[in-house]
GUMI-568949 format. One record per atom (N, C-alpha, C): x, y, z. Coordinates in steps of 0.02 Angstrom, whole numbers, plus 50000, padded with zeros to 5 digits. Example, Ala and Ser with C-alpha at 12.3 -4.5 7.8 and 13.67 -1.06 7.14 Angstrom:
GUMI-568949
506604971650390506154977550390506604983550390506424988850354506844994750357506455000250394
END
This chain:
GUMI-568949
552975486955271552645490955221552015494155250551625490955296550975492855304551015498755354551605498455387551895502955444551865512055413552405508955363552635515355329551855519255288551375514955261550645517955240550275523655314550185518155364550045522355409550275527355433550875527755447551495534455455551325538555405551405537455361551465542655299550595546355296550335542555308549625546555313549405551655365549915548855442549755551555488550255558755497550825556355450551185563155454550855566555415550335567755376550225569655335549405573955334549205571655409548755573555421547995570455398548155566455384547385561855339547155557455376546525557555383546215549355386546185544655331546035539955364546015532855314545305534855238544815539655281544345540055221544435544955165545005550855201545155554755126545635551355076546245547055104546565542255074546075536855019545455535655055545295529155025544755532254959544485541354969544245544554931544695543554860545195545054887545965546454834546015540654786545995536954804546095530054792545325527554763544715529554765544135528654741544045521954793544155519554836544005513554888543555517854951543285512454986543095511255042543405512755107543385518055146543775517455211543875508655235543505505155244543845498655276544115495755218544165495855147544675491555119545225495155112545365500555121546095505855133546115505755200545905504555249545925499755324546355494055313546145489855287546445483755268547145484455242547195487455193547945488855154548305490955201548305496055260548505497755304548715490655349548235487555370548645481655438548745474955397548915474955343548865470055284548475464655260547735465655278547345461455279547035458855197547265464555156547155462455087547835467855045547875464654999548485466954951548185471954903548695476754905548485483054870548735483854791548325481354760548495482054680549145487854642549535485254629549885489354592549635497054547549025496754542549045504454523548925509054562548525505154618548335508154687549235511054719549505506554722550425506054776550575513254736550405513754644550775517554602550475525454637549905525054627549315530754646549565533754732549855529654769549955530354842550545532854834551075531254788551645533854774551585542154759551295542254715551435549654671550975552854733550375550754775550085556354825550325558554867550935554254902551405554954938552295557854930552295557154885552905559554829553515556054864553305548854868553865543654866554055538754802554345534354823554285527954784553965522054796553935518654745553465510654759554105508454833554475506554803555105504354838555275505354907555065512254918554945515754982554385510955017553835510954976553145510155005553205502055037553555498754983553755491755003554095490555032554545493055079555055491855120555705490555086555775491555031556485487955013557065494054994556855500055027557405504855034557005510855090557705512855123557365519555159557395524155131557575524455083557705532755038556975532955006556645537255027555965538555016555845544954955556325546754923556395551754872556145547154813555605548254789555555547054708556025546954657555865542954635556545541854557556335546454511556865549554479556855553154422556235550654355555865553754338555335551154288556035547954221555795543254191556325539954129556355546854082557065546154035557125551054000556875549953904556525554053878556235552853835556605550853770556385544753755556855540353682556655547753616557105547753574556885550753513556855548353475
END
């Protein structure tokens, strides 16, 4: 997981401090999330998702298909 954060930032052209701007954090605690030294809160993973236009799922390692899921379709 922490692999794919760094990649994705670096393809992406960013440092760790515009990321951690994004995120309202600290360059060294978005340091950290990066080599896994502290766990990145779920709204943070959510927030890293949509800046990147992946999925949580992606971000966590538990698929390579890095395409975002369809937003849910609205109940009437």
């Amino acid at each position: 997981m922490f692999r794919r954060l760094r990649d994705l930032r670096e393809d992406n052209d960013l440092t760790q401090r515009v990321v951690a701007e994004y995120l309202q954090c600290t360059q060294v605690c978005y340091s950290y999330y990066e080599i896994g030294k502290r766990d990145i809160p779920v709204a943070d993973m959510v927030k890293l998702a949509k800046f990147y236009n992946v999925s949580v799922d992606y971000l966590l390692g538990l698929t390579d298909e890095s395409t975002p899921y369809p937003p849910p379709k609205k109940r009437i």
